[in-house]
Structures are given as C-alpha cells and as structure tokens.
C-alpha positions as semicolon CSV with decimal commas, in nm:
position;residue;x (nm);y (nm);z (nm)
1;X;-1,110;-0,110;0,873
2;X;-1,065;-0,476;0,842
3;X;-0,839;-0,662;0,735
4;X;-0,727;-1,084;0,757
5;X;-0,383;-1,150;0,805
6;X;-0,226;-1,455;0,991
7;X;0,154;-1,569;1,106
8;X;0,237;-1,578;0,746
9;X;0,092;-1,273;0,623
10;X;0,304;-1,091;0,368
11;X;0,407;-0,767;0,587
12;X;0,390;-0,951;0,914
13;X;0,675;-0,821;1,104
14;X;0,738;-1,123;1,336
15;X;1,083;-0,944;1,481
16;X;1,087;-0,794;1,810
17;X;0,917;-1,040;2,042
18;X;0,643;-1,128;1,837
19;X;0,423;-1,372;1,955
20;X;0,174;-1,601;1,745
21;X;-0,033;-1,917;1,869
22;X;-0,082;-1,868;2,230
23;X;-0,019;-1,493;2,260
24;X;-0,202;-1,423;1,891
25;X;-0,034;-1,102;1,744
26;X;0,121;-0,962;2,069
27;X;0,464;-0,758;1,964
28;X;0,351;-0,773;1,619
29;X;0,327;-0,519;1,324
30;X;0,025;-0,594;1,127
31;X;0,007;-0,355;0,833
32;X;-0,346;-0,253;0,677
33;X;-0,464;-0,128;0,349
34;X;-0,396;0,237;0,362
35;X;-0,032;0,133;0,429
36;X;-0,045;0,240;0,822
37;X;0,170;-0,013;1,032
38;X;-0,001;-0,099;1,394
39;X;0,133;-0,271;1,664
40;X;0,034;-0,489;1,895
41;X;0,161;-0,389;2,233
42;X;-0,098;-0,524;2,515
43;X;-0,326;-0,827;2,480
44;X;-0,685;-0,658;2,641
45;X;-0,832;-1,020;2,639
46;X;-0,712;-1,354;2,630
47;X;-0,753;-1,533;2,305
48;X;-1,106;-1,686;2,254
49;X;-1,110;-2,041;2,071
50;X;-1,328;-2,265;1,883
51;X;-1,230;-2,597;1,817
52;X;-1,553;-2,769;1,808
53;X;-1,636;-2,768;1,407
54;X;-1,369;-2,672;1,098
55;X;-1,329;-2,384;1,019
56;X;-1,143;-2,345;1,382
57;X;-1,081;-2,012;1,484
58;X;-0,963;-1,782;1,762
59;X;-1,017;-1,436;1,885
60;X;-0,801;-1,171;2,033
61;X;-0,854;-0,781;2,151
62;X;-0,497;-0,568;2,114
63;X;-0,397;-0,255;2,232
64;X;-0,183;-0,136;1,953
65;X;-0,013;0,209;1,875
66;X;0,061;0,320;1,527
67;X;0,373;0,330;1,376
68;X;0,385;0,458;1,021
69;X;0,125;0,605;0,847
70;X;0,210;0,727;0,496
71;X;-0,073;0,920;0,446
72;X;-0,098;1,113;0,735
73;X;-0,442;0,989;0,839
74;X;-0,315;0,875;1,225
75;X;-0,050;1,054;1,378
76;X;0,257;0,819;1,492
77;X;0,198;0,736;1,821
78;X;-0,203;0,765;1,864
79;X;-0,308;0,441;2,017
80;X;-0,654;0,213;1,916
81;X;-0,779;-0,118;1,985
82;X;-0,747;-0,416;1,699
83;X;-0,971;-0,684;1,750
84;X;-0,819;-0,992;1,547
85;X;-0,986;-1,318;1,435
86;X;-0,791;-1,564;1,268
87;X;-0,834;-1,923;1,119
C-alpha cells in the first residue's frame, strides 16, 4: 500500500519525538487508507537525497509497528518496514 504524506499531512501525528527534515518520519504516526496508524520507530537507512534537478526529493526505509487498525487486518503490535519518499 502506498500512500504520500509529508510534515503537513492531515493525520500526521508530529507529538512524541517526531522527527521531520533530517530524521524524515522517525517517531512519527503516518496513517494510511484503510485507517491503520504505523509508526515509525527505527530509521533502517539514512535518508537518500536529490537535489540536483526540481522536483527534489528524499528517501527513507522505517521500521514501524502498528498501532491501530480498525479493521482488524494487522494485529496491534505486528511490525513492517515503510519505505517513504517525499518531495
């Protein structure tokens, strides 16, 4: 599932230590679609950049565990990987 979300996101919970810029989403709660709630709790790879021609973007791979999922499709808890690119 994929989905684009940035620092400003609607949903974005930015509380509890939530890093953007530098650290991409580390600490963050992105929520998707289905209306689970992931987050972000280990940064597997720095973040990738590219500055060299607009659009600029950057890269990140996140260990993140899930925590709410209103339709019972993950359980609470059940860790995956997010891989983010944002603009």
């Amino acid at each position: 599932m994929k989905i684009a979300v940035d620092a400003s996101t609607p949903g974005i919970d930015s509380r509890d230590g939530a890093e953007f810029g530098a650290g991409g989403y580390l600490n963050a709660i992105v929520p998707f679609e289905d209306g689970s709630r992931w987050k972000c709790t280990k940064a597997l790879s720095p973040p990738k950049y590219q500055q060299g021609q607009p659009p600029f973007e950057a890269t990140g791979v996140y260990e993140c565990i899930c925590v709410k999922d209103p339709s019972s499709a993950q359980r609470e808890g059940q860790e995956a990987v997010i891989k983010a690119k944002y603009q």
